[in-house]
Backbone bond lengths (Angstrom), bond angles and torsions (degrees), N, CA, C in turn:
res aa  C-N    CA-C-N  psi(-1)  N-CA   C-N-CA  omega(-1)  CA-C   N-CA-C  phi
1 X - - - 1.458 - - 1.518 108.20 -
2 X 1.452 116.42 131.68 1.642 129.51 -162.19 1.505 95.61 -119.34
3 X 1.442 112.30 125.90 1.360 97.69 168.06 1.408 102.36 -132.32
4 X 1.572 128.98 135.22 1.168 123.12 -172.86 1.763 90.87 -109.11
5 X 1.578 87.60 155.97 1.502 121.79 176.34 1.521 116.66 -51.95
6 X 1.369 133.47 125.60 1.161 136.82 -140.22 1.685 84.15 -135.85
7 X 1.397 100.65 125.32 1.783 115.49 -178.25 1.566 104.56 -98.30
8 X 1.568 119.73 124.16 1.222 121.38 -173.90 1.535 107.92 -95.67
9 X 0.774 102.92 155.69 2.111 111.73 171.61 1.661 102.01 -67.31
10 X 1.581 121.68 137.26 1.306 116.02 169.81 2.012 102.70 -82.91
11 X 1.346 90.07 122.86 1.832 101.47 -175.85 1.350 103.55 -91.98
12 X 1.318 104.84 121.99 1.851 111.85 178.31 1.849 115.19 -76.26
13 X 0.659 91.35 147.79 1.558 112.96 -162.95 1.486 98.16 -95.26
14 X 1.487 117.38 136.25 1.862 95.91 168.14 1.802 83.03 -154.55
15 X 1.927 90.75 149.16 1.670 86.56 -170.53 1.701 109.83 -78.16
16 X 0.939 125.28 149.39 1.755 131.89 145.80 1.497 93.37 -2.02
17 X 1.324 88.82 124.66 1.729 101.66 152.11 1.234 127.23 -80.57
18 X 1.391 138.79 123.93 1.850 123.14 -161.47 1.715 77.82 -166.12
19 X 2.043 95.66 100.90 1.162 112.42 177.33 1.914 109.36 -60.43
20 X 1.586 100.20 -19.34 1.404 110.11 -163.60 1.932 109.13 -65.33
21 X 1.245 93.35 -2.22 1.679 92.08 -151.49 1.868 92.34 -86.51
22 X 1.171 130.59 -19.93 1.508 126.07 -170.94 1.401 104.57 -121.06
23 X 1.497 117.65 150.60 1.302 137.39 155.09 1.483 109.16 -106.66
24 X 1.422 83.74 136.28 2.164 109.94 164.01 1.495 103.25 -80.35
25 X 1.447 89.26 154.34 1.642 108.74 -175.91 1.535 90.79 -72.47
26 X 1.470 133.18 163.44 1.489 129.12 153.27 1.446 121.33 -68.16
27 X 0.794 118.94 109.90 1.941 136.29 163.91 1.541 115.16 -68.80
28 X 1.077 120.77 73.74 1.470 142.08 169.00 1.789 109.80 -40.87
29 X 1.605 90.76 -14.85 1.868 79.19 -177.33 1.958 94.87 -118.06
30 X 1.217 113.64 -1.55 1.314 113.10 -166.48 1.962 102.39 -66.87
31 X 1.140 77.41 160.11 2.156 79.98 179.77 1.749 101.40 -150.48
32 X 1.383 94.00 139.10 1.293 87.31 -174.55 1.597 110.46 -143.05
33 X 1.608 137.31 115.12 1.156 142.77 160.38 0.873 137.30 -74.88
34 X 1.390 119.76 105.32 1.933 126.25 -166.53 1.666 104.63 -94.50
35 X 1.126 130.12 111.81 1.348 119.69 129.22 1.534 142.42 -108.66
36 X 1.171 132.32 161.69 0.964 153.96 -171.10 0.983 152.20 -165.23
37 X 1.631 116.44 94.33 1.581 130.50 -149.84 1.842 111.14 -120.27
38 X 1.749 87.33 97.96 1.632 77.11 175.79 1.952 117.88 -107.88
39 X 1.905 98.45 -13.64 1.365 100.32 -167.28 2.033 97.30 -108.22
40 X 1.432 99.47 79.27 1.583 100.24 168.06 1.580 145.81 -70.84
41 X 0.973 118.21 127.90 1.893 109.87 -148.69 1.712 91.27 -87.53
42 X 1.366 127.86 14.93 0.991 101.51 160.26 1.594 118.39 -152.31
43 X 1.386 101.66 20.37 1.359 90.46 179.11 1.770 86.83 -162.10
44 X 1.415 110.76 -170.06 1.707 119.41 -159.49 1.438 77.72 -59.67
45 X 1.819 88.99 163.76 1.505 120.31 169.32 1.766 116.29 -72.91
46 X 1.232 124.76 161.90 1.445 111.46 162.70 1.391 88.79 -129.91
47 X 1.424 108.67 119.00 1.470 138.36 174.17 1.910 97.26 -40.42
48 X 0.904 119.60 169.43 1.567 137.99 -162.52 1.039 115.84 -19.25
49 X 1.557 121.90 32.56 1.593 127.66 178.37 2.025 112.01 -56.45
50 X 1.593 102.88 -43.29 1.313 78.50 -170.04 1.340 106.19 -93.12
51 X 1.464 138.50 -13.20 1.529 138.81 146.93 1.356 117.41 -31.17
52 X 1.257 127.23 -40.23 1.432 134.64 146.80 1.411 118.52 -46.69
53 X 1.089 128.79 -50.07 1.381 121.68 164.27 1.355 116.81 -62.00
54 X 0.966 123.70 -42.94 1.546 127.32 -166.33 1.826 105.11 -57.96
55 X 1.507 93.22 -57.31 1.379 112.72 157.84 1.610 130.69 -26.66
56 X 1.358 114.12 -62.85 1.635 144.42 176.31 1.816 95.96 -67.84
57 X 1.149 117.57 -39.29 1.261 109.53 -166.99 1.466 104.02 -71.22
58 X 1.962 121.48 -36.63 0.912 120.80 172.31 1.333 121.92 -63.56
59 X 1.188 132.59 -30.60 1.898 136.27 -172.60 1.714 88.75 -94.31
60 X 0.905 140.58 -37.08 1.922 120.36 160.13 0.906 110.21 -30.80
61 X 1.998 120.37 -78.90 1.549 108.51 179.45 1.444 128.26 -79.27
62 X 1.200 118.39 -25.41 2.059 94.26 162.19 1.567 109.01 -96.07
63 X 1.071 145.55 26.61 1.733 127.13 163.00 1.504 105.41 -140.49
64 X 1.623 123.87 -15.40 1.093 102.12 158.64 1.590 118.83 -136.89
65 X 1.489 93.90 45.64 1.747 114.58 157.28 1.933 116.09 61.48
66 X 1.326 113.97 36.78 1.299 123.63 -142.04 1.666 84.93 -101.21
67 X 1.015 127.68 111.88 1.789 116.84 176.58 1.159 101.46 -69.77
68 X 1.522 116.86 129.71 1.344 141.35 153.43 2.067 110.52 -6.82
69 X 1.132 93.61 -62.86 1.188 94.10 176.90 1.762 123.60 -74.42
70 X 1.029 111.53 19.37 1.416 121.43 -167.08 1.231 112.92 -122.85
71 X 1.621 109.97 -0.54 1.659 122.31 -158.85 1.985 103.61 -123.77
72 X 1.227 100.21 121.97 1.580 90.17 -172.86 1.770 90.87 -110.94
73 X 0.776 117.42 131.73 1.780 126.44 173.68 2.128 113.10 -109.06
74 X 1.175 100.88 103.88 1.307 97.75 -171.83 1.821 90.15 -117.97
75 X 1.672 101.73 131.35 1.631 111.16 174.05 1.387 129.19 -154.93
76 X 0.898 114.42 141.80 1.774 115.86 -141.09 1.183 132.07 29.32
77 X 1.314 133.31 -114.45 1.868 118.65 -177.15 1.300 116.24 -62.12
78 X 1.344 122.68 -0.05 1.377 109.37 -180.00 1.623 94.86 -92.93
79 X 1.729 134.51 -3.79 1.364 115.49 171.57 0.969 121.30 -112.75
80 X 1.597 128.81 41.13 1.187 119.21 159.36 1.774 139.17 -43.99
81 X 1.231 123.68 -172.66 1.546 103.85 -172.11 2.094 114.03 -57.65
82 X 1.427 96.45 -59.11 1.201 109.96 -159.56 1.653 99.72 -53.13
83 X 1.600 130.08 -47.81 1.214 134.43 138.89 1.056 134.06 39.08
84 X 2.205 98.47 -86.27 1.241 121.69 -169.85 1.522 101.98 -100.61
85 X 1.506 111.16 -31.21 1.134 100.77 174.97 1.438 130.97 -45.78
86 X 1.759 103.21 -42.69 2.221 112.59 167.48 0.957 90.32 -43.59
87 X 1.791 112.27 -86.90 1.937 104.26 -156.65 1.288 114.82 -45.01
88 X 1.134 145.60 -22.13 1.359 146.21 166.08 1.322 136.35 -52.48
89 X 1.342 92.67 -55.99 1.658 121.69 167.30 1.577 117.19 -67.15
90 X 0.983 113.99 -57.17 1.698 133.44 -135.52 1.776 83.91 -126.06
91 X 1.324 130.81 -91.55 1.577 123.06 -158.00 1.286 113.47 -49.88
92 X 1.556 118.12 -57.49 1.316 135.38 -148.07 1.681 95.82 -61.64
93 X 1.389 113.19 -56.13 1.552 119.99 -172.93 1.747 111.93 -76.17
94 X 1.553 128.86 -13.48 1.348 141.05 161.54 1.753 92.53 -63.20
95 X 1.393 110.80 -69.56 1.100 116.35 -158.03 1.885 129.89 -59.05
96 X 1.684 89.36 -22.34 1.575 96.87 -177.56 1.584 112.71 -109.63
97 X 1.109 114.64 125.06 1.438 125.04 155.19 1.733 131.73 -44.86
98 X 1.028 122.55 136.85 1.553 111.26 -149.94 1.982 79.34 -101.86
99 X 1.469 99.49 129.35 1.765 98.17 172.29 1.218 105.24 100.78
100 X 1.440 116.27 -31.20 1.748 111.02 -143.10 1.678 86.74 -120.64
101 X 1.349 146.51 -41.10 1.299 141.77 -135.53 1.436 102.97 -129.01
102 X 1.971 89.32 127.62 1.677 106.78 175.29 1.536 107.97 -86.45
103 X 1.533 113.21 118.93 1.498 103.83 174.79 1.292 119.29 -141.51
104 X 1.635 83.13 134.96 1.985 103.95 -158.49 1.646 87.21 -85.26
105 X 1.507 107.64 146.07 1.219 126.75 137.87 1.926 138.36 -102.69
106 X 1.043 135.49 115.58 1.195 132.47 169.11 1.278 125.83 -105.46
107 X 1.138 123.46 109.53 2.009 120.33 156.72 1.130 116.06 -123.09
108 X 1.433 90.75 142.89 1.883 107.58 -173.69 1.326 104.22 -120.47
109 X 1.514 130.69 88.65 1.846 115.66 -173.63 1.729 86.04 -178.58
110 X 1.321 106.37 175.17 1.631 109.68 177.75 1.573 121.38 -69.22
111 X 1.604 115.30 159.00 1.290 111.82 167.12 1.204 97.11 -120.58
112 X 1.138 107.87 -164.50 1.721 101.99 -179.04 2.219 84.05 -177.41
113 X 1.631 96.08 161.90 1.427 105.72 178.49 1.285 104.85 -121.50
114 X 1.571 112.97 151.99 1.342 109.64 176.38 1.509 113.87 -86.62
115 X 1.359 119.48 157.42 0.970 136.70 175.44 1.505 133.23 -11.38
116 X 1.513 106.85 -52.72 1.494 116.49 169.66 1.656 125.82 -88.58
117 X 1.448 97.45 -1.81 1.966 117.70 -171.39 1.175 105.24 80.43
118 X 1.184 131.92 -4.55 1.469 124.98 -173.58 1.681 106.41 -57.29
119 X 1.289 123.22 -8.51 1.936 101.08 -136.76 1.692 86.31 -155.13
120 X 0.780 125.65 140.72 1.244 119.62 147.82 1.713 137.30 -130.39
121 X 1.235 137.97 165.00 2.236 111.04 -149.78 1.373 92.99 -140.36
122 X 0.922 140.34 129.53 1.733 135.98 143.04 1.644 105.76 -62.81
123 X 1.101 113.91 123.02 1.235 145.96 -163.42 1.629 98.73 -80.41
124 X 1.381 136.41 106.61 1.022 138.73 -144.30 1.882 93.36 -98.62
125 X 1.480 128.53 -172.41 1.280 113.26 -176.80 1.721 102.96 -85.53
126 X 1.539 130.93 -26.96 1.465 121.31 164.01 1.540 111.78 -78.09
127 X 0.906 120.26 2.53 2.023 114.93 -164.82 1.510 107.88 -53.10
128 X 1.336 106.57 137.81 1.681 98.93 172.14 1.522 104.70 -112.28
129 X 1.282 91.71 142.94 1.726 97.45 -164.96 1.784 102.98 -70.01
130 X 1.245 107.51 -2.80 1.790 102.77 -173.07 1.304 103.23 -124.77
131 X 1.632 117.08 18.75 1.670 109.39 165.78 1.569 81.65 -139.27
132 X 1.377 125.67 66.59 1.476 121.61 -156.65 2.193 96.74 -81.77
133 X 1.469 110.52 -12.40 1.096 113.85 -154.56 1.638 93.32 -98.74
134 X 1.226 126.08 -28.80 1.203 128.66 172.39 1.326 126.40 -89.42
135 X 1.552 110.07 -32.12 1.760 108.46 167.27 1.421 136.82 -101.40
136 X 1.569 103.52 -2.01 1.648 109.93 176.05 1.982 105.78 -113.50
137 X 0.886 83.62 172.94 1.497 110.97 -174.92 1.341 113.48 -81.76
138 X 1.262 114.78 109.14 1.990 105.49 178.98 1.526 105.27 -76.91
139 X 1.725 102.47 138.26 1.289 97.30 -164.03 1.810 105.37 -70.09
140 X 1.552 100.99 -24.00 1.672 102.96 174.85 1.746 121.09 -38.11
141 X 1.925 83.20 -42.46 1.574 90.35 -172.86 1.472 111.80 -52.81
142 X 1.410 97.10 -51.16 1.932 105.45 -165.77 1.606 88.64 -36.07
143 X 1.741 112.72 -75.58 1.360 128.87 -144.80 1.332 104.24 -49.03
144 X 1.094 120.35 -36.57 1.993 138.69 -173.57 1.273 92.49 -65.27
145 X 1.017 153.21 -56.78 1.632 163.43 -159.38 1.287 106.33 -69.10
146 X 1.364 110.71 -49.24 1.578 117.18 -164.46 1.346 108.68 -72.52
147 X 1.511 94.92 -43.15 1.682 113.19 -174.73 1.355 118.63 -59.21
148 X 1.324 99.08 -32.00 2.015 105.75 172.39 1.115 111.44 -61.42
149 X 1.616 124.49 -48.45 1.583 129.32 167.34 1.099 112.88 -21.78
150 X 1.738 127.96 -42.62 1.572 128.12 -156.36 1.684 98.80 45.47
151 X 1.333 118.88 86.35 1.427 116.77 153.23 1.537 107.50 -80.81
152 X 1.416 95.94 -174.18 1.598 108.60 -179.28 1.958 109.53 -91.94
153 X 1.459 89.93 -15.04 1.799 104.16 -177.33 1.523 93.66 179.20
154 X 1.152 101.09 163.15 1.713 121.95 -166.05 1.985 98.82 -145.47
155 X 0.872 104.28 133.38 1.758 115.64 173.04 1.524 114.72 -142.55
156 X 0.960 98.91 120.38 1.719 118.14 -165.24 1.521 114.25 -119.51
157 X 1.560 112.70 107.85 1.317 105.23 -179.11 1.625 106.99 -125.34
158 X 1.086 105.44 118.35 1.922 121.27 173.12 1.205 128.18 -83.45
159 X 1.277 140.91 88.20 1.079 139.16 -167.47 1.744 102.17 -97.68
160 X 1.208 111.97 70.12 1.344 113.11 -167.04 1.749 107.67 -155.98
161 X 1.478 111.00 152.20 1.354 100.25 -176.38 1.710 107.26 -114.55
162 X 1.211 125.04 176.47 1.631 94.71 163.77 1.733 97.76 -146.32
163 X 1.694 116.30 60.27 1.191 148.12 123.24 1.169 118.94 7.46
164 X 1.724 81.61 -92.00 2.009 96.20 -175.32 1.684 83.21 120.99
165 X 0.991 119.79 -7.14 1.738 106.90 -174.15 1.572 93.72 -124.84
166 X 1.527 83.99 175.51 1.897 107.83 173.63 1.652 108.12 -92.69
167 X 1.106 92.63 -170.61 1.606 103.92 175.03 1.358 112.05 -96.96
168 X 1.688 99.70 -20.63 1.921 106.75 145.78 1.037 139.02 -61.22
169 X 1.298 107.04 -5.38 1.974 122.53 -166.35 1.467 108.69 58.31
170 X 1.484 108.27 26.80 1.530 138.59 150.83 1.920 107.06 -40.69
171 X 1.219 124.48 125.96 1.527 122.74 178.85 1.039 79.70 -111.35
172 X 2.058 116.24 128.24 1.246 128.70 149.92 1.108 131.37 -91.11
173 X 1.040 108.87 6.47 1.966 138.67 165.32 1.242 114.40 149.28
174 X 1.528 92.05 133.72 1.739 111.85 -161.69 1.265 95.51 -65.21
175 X 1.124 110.34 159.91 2.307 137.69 179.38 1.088 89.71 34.84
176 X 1.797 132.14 67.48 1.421 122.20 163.49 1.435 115.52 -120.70
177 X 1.539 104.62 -17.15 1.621 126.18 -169.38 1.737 94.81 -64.20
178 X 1.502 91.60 147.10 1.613 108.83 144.72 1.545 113.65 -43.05
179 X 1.470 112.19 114.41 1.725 93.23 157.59 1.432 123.96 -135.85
180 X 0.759 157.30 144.55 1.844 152.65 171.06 1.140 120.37 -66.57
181 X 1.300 109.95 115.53 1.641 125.37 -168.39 1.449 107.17 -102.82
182 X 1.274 117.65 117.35 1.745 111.87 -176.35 1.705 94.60 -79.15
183 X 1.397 105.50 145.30 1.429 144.49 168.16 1.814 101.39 -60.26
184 X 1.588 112.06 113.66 1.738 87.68 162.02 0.970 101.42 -96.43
């Protein structure tokens, strides 16, 4: 029995990722909006949505340099529509500099689509999933709002599905989800 020498691939090595290990400089113009909706008054819960915020609010100010005072954290009954709509309206555009300001967005809570797919809403902490057009937030709107600001950069993170279910396999109203329709 002959066995010849078998040449291996050199395998690259790369360390652990551990966001914990660096600090950001402070960004005096950065702005940053936390929400987080896990206890909803009208439809399923989303398990650790606003613990996620709480969370996010912390890596804004040490990893992406967000001054304390620059960070609004809204979670469960404090984000109902009218709520987000102020910080939306009124803080977000007080708060950012047009040219000059990096501004993070975070939500952790349901989305949901309307009826025809046209639209899709972040589900505010009162939203009713069957007046979805009158009590949630179009996500267009947020983006339209922000965009008038003219920041210097915009970062948008969604921790949201728009299903129609929970992470319980919770239905927040039947035939409401996003779904993919094959083409014949």
């Amino acid at each position: 029995l002959t066995r010849e020498a078998v040449q291996t691939a050199a395998i690259n090595r790369f360390d652990a990722l551990d966001p914990t290990n660096f600090s950001a400089k402070k960004n005096s113009n950065a702005v940053a909006l936390i929400v987080g909706i896990a206890n909803y008054k009208r439809t399923a819960k989303a398990k650790y949505a606003d613990r996620d915020a709480e969370f996010f609010s912390d890596y804004a100010r040490r990893k992406l340099g967000v001054p304390r005072s620059n960070i609004k954290v809204l979670t469960n009954d404090e984000a109902g529509l009218i709520d987000l709509l102020e910080v939306v309206s009124d803080w977000l555009p007080s708060a950012t500099t047009a040219g000059r300001s990096d501004v993070y967005v975070f939500f952790a809570g349901h989305g949901l689509g309307s009826e025809d797919g046209k639209e899709v809403y972040l589900l505010t902490h009162n939203s009713s999933p069957k007046l979805l057009n009158q009590t949630a937030l179009r996500r267009s709107q947020l983006f339209e709002t922000i965009a008038s600001t003219q920041p210097r950069s915009v970062t948008v993170f969604l921790d949201t599905c728009y299903s129609g279910s929970s992470r319980n396999e919770e239905v927040l109203l039947a035939q409401r989800g996003i779904v993919i329709v094959p083409k014949k």
